[in-house]
N, C-alpha and C positions, 0 to 999 in steps of 0.2 A: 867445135864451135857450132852453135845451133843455127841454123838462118831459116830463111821465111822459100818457100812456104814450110813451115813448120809440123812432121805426119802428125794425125789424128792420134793416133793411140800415145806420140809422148806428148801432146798438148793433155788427153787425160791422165797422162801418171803427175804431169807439172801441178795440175787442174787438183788432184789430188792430193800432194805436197802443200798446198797452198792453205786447201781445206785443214789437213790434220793441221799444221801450226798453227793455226788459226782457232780452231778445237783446244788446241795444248796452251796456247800463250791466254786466252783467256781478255782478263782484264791486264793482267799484270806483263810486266814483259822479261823475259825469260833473256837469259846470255846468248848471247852469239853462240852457235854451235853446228860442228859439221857432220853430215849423215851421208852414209856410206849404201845402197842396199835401194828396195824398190817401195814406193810409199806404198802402203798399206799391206806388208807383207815384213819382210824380214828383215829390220835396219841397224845396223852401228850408230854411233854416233860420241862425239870428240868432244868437249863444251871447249871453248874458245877462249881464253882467259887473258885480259889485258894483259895484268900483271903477270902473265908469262911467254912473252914475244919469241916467233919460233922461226928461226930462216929460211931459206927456199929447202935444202937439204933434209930439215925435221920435217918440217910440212911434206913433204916426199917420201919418207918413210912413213908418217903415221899414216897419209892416203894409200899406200901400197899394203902395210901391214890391214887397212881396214877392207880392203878387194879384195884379198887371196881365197878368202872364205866363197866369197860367190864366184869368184872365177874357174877356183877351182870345182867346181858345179856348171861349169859354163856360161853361166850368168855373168851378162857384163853390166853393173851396178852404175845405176844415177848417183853422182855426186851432186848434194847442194849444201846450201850456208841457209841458215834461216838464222834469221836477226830484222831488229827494229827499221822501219823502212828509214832514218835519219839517213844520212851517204857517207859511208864505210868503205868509199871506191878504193883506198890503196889497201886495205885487207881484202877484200873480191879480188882485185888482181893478185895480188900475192898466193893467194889461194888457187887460182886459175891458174900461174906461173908453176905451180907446183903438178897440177893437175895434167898440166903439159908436159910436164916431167913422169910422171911416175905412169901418165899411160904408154908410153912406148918404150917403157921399161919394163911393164909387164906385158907388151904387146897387142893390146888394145886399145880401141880409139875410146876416150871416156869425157864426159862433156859434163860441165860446172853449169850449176845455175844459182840464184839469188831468191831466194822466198822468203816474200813479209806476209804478213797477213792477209793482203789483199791484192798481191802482185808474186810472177817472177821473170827474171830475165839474167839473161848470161850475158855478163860483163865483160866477154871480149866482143862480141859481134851485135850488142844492144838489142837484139828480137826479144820480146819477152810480153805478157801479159796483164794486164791493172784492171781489177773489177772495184765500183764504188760499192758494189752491196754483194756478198755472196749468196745464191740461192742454196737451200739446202737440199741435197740429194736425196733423190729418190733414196726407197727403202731396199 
């Protein structure tokens, strides 16, 4: 779970997640989908599919089967959800319930966040960030 004060370097990997979606979804809006891995380097990712509901147990396996790769690297990989900012709060938990599962199963502590295009925030402990305009980064 993320809480406040929040370090600097994962406010810039959030900071950075928020951008790329934001780059990728465009006009159009894109499926809910989960990513496994560090923005702007090396990611997995899951698409999300209504029409295919997944239990605490699936959701646990596919988060564990998408870590191994970094962990086994020693990299302990940011989980997040990027989807439409409408309120999707019993898939975020759902997601996060899994997330609480499958880290200390594989023996690391791994923390969920939620990214729209111009926000993100971890839906167990509410910290999270909303810009009305993004500036666009340096080169």
């Amino acid at each position: 779970m993320i809480r406040e004060p929040v370090p600097t370097m994962l406010e810039r990997v959030l900071l950075r997640a928020v951008r790329e979606h934001a780059a990728t979804e465009g006009r159009c809006q894109l499926r809910p989908a989960l990513h496994v891995g560090i923005p702007g380097a090396e990611v997995r990712s899951f698409p999300i599919l209504a029409e295919e509901p997944l239990d605490l147990a699936l959701r646990t396996e596919v988060l564990e089967a998408m870590c191994r790769d970094h962990l086994a690297r020693d990299v302990v990989p940011l989980v997040w959800l990027t989807r439409t900012p409408e309120g999707h709060d019993a898939e975020d938990l759902a997601w996060a319930a899994a997330v609480g599962c499958a880290g200390p199963e594989l023996g690391v502590r791994l923390d969920l966040v939620v990214v729209t295009r111009r926000s993100w925030h971890d839906p167990r402990s509410g910290v999270g960030r909303r810009w009305t305009r993004l500036r666009r980064r340096d080169p």
